[in-house]
C-alpha positions as CSV (number, residue, x, y, z in Angstrom):
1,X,0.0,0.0,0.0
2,X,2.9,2.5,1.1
3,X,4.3,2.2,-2.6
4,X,1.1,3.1,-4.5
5,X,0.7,5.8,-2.2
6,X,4.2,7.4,-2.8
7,X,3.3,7.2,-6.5
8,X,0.5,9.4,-5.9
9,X,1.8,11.8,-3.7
10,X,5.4,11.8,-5.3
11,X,5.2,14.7,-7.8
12,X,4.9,17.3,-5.8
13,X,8.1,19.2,-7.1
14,X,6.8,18.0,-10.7
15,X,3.8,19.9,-9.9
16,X,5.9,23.0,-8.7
17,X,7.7,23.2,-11.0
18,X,5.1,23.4,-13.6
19,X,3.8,26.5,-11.6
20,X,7.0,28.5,-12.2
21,X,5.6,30.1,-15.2
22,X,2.3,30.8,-13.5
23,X,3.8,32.2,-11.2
24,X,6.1,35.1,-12.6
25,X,2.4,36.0,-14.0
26,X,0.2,35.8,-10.8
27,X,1.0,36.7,-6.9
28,X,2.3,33.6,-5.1
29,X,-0.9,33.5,-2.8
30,X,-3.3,33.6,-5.6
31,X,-1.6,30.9,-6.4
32,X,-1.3,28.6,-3.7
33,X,-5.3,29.6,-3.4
34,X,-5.8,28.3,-6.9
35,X,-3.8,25.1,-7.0
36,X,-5.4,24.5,-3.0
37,X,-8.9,24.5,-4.5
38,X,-7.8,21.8,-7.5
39,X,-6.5,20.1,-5.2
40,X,-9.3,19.5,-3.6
41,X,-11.6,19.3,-7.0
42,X,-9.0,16.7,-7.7
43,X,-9.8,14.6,-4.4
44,X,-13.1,14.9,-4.6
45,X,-12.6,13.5,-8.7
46,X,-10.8,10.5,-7.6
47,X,-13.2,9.8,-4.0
48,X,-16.2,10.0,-6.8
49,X,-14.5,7.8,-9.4
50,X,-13.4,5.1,-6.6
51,X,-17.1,5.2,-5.0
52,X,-18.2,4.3,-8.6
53,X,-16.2,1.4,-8.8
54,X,-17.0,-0.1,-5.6
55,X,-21.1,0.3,-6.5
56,X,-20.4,-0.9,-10.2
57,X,-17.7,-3.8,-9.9
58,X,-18.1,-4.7,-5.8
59,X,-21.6,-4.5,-5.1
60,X,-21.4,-1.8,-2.3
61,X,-24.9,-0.4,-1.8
62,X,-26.0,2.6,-4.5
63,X,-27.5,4.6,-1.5
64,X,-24.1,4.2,0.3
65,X,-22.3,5.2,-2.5
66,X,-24.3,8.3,-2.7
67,X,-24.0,9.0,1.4
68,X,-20.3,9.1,1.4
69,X,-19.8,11.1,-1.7
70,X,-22.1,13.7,-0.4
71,X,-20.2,13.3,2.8
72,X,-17.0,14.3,0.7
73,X,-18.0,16.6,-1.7
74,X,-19.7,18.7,1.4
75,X,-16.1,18.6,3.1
76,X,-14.4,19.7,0.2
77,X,-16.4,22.7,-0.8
78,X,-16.4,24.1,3.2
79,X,-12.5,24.1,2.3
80,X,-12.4,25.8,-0.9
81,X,-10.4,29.7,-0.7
82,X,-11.2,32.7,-2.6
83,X,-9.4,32.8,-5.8
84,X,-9.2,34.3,-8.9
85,X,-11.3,33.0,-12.2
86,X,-7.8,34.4,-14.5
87,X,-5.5,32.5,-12.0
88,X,-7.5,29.6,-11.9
89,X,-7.7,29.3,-15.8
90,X,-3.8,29.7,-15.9
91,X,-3.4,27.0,-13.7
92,X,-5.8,24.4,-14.3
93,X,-4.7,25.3,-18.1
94,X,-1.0,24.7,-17.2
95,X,-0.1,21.5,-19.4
96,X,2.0,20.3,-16.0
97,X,-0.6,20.5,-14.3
98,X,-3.3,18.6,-16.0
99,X,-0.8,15.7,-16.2
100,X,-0.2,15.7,-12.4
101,X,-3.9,15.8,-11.8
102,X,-5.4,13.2,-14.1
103,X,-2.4,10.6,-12.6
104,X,-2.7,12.1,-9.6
105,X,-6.9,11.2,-9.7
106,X,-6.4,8.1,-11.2
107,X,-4.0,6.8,-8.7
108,X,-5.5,7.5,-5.8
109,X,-9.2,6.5,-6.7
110,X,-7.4,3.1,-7.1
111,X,-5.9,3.1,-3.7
112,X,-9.2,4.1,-2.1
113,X,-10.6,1.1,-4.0
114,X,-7.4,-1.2,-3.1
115,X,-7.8,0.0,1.0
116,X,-11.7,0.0,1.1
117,X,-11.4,-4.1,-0.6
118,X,-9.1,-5.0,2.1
119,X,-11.0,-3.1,4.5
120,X,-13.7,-4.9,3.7
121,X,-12.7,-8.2,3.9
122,X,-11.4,-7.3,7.9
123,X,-13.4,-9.3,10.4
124,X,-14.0,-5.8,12.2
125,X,-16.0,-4.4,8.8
126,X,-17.9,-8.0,8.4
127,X,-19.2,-8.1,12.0
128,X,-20.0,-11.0,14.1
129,X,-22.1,-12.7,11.5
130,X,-19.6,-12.1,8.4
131,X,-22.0,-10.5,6.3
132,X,-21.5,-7.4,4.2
133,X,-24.0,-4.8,4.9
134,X,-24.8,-0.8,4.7
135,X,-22.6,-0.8,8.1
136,X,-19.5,-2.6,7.1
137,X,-19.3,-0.9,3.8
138,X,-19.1,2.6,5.7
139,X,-16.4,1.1,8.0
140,X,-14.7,-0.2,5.8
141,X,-14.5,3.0,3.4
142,X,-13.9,4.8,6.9
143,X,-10.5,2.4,7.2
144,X,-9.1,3.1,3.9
145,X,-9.5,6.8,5.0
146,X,-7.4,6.0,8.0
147,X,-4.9,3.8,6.0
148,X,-4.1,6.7,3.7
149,X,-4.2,9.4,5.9
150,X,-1.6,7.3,8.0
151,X,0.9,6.4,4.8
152,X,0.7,10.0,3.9
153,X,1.8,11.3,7.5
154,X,4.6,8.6,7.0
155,X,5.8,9.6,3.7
156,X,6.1,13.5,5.8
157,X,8.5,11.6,8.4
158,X,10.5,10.7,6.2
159,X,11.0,13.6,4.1
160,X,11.5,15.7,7.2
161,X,13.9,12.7,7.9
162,X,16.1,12.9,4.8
163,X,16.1,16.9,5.3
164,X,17.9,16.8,8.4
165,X,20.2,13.8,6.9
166,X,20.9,16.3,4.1
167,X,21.3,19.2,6.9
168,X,23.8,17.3,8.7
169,X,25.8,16.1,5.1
170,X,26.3,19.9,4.7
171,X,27.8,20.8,7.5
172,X,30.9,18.2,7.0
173,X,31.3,19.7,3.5
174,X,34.4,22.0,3.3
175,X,34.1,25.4,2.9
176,X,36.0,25.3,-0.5
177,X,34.2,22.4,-1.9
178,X,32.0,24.5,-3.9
179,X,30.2,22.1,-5.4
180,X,29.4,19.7,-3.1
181,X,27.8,22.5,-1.1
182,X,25.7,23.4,-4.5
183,X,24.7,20.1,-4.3
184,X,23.9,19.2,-0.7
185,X,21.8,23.0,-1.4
186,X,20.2,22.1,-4.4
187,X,18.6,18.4,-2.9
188,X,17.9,20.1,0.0
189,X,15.9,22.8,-1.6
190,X,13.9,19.8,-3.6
191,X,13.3,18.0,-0.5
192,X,11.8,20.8,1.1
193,X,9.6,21.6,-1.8
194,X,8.6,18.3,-1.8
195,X,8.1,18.3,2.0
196,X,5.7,21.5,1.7
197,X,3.7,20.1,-0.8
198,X,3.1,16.8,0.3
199,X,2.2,18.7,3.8
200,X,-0.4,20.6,1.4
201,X,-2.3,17.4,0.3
202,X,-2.1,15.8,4.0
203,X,-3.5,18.7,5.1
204,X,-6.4,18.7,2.8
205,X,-6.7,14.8,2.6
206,X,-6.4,14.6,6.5
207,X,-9.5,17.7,6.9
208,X,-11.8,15.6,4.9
209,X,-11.2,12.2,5.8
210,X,-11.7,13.7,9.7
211,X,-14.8,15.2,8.9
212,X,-16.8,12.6,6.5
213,X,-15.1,9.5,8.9
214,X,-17.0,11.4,11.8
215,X,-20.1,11.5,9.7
216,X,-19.8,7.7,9.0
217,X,-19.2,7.1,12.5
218,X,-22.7,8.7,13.5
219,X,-24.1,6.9,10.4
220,X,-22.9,3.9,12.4
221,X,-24.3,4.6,15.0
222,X,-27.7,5.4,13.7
223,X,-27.5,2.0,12.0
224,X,-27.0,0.3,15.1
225,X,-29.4,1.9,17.0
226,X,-32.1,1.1,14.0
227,X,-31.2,-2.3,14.0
């Protein structure tokens, strides 16, 4: 699971650095604003596309399907920023950036898919009779939250833990080694990059999966207290 996940959270500086040219255009805020709220358009994509396949390949319930991507799509827009319609055309129009979106969609509807399967098959979404019902369906959906959330605060560990490896490296270089220090700068500088924007998308992924898991969880509960 860790692997597919680092696939879709890995091009972060690909994504940057397709904004360069937006950004000599636009204020760096507007910006961020912009590529924020396609971020979250792009989350909400892939959450839609993977509830899809479950109800069309896996049998999970249509009326389930339809709870949790309202559940989403409500959390998403409540995290949308003011931006600006030119920026947003520039940067949804940005060639990199419609590359990194449509893999980025793609990938993780399929690891929402892969976790919710697996989640699924758990004796704690099955229940004490092994069946798979409205409730386990929501739990298990509510695990592959979890799981990703969780490999995505990993992957932040250990970028944080190859910038201080890299922090350390250039301190031993000698002051006239000029370009081992350009070096030891120059992966340090893409680390961080790649650090900040992965923080971006756990930020956002971490907000909704809270929110809509909390929703389940009373959805749960309801269920329970109907049955």
């Amino acid at each position: 699971m860790s692997g597919a996940l680092s696939n879709v959270f890995g091009s972060g500086n690909i994504l940057g650095l397709a904004l360069n040219m937006v950004s000599l255009a636009f204020p760096p805020l507007a910006v961020a604003n912009s590529l924020s709220n396609l971020l979250s358009q792009s989350i909400g994509q892939a959450f839609n596309k993977a509830i899809d396949t479950l109800v069309q390949q896996f049998g999970m319930p249509k009326f389930v399907g339809e709870m949790v991507k309202n559940l989403a799509g409500e959390t998403l827009g409540n995290q949308m920023k003011p931006s600006s319609p030119d920026v947003d055309a520039a940067v949804a129009g940005d060639p990199g950036v419609q590359d990194w979106m449509g893999k980025f969609v793609e990938d993780l509807a399929s690891s929402i898919v892969e976790s919710a399967r697996q989640g699924l098959d758990s004796k704690e979404a099955r229940g004490k009779e092994g069946k798979r019902t409205a409730g386990s369906w929501l739990q298990a959906i509510a695990m592959a939250m979890g799981s990703i959330a969780g490999d995505k605060a990993a992957q932040m560990v250990e970028l944080s833990q190859k910038m201080a490896d890299l922090n350390a490296a250039g301190k031993k270089i000698g002051k006239n080694d000029t370009n081992a220090q350009q070096e030891n700068a120059r992966a340090f500088s893409e680390t961080q990059s790649l650090f900040q924007a992965t923080s971006q998308e756990f930020s956002i992924l971490q907000n909704t999966f809270a929110n809509a898991i909390k929703s389940i969880g009373e959805g749960l509960t309801a269920m329970g207290r109907k049955g």
